[in-house]
N, C-alpha and C positions, 0 to 999 in steps of 0.2 A: 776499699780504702783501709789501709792502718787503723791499728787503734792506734798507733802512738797520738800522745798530745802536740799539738806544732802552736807555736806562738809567732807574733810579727810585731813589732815595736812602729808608731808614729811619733813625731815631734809638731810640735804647732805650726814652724816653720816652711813643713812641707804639706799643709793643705792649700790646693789651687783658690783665691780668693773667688770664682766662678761658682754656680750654682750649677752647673749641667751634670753633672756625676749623682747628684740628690733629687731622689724620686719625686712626684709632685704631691705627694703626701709629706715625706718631709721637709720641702721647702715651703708647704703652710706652718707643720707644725714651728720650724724655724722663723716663721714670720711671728709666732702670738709670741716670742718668748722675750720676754723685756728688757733682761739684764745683759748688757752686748757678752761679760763674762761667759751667762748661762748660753748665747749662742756660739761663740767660737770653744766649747769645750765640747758643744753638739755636733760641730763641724767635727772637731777631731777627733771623738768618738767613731762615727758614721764611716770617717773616710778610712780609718783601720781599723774597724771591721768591715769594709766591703772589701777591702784588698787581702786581706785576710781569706774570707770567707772565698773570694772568685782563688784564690792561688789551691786552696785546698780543693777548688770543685772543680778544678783546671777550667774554667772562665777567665774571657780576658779583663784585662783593668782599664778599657779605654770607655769614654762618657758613658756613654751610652748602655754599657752593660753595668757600668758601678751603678748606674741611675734604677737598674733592674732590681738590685739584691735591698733590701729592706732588712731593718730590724725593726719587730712589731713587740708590745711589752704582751707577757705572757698575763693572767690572769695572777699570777704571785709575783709579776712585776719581773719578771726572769727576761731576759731579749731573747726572740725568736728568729730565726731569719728566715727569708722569706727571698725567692729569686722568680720573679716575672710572676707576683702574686699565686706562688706555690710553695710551700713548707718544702725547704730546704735540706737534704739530709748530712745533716752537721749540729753538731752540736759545739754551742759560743758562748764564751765569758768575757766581758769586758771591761777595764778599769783603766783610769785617768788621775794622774795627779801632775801638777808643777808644767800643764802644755807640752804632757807625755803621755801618750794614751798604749794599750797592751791589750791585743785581745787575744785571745786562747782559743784554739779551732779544734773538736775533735771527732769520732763516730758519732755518729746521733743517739746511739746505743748508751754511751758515757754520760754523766752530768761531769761538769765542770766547774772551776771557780778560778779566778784569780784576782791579783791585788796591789797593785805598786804601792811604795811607801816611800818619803824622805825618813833618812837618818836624823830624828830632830829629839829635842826632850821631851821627855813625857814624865809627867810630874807623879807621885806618890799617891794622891789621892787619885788620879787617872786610872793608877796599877792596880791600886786595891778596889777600885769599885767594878772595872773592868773584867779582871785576872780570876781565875780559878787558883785558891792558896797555894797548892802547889806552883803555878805559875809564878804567880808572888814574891812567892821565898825565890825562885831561880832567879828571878829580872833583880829584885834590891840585894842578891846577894853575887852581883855580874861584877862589882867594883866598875872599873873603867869602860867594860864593854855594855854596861846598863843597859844606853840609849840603843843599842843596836839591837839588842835581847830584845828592849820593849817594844821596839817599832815592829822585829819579827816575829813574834808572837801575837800581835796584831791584826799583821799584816796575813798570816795563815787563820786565825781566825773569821777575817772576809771572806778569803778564799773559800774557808769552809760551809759559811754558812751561804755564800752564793752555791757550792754545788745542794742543799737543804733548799734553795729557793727562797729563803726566810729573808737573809739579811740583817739588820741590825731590831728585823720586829720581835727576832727573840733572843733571848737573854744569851748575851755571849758567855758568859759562866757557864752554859748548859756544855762549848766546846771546851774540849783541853789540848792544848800544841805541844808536842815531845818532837822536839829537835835533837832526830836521832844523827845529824852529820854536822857538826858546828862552823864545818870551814867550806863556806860556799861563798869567798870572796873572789873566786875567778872558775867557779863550775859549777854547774847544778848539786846542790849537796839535799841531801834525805831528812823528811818531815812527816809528821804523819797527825791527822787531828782525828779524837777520840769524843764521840757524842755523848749524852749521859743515855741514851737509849739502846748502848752497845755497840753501834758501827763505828768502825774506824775508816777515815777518809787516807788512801797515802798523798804525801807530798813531796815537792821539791821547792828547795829556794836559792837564790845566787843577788848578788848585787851586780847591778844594771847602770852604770854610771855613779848618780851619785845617789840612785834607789833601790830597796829592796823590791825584787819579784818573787811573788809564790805564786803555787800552782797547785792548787789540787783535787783528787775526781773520787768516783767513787768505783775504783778500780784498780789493782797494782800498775803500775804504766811506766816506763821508764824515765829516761830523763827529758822535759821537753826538748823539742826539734827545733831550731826557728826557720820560718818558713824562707828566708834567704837565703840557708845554707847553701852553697855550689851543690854538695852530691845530693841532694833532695830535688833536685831540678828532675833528675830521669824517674823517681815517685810520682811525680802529679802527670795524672794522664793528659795524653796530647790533644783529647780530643774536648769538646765541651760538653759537660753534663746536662746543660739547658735543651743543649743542639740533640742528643742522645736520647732526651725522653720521647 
């Protein structure tokens, strides 16, 4: 398998209202959860990354095998996936916002991270308590393009600290996001996030309708792939990796 990273995009719209595609672990856990909100953003979490996950492992997408592939929470809360109660070799990040979900598929070898965002305001005291000063000074000195600085810088800092496994338990000041391509309103454009511990994560971001996506690993990688591309069709093997082992 490529390292490259491949991503897949779902909409709310298109998860099957049926249960048969969700293992019988996750249609318990689906059962305790209370707030219909917190279930239909589970649903479409689940349903792209299984298709995700089966496209990269060349697995089909019918019941029965999406029913197969799980995502289990790692001990740092990170999604594992898991195909016929076996560690999957892939490596998956997965992020939801506005009944949009995005998961990120890559070597198992790689950590990953990614992050949707809307373009919305984000207020001053948000920047400063959030932001590394350098960050700071860039986003309130954007004039007009503020909101879009702030939600990107943001939105690479999730990304970043899902490939760390941390998430928001540590201190997002500890990353810093230099937006080395500014114009990734119709292509993957170059990012990169800088830990305080010396590692640099590379990046990539683009807007995705009316959201910001970023992407980024702990590895150079080019630009992501999306897994529907037409010429990525003759990439994913013919055969099934379930069936293979």
């Amino acid at each position: 398998m490529s390292p490259t990273v491949r991503w897949l995009a779902r909409g709310m719209g298109e998860v099957p209202p049926c249960a048969d595609w969700l293992s019988p672990a996750e249609s318990a856990r689906l059962a305790m959860l209370r707030f219909p909100k917190r279930r239909t953003e589970m649903r479409l979490g689940r349903w792209t990354a299984k298709h995700a996950v089966a496209a990269f492992l060349g697995l089909g997408d019918d019941p029965a095998t999406l029913a197969r592939i799980e995502l289990r929470p790692a001990p740092t809360g990170a999604p594992l996936p898991f195909v016929a109660d076996r560690p999957a070799p892939v490596s998956v990040s997965l992020t939801d916002r506005a009944d949009w979900a995005v998961c990120v598929v890559a070597h198992p070898s790689r950590a990953v991270g990614c992050d949707l965002e809307l373009v919305e305001p984000r207020t001053e005291v948000f920047i400063r308590d959030w932001f590394t000063p350098r960050e700071r000074d860039t986003v309130l000195g954007a004039g007009r393009d503020r909101d879009l600085l702030a939600n990107l810088v943001w939105s690479a800092k999730e990304s970043a600290l899902k490939v760390l496994q941390t998430g928001l338990r540590r201190d997002t000041r500890s990353v810093e996001i230099e937006i080395l391509d500014p114009d990734g309103q119709a292509r993957w454009a170059r990012l990169a996030a800088h830990t305080e511990e010396g590692a640099t994560f590379p990046g990539w971001w683009r807007r995705y309708h009316d959201f910001l996506l970023t992407v980024a690993a702990d590895g150079e990688h080019g630009p992501p792939v999306c897994l529907e591309e037409p010429h990525l069709a003759a990439a994913i093997p013919a055969h099934s990796w379930l069936s293979a082992r």
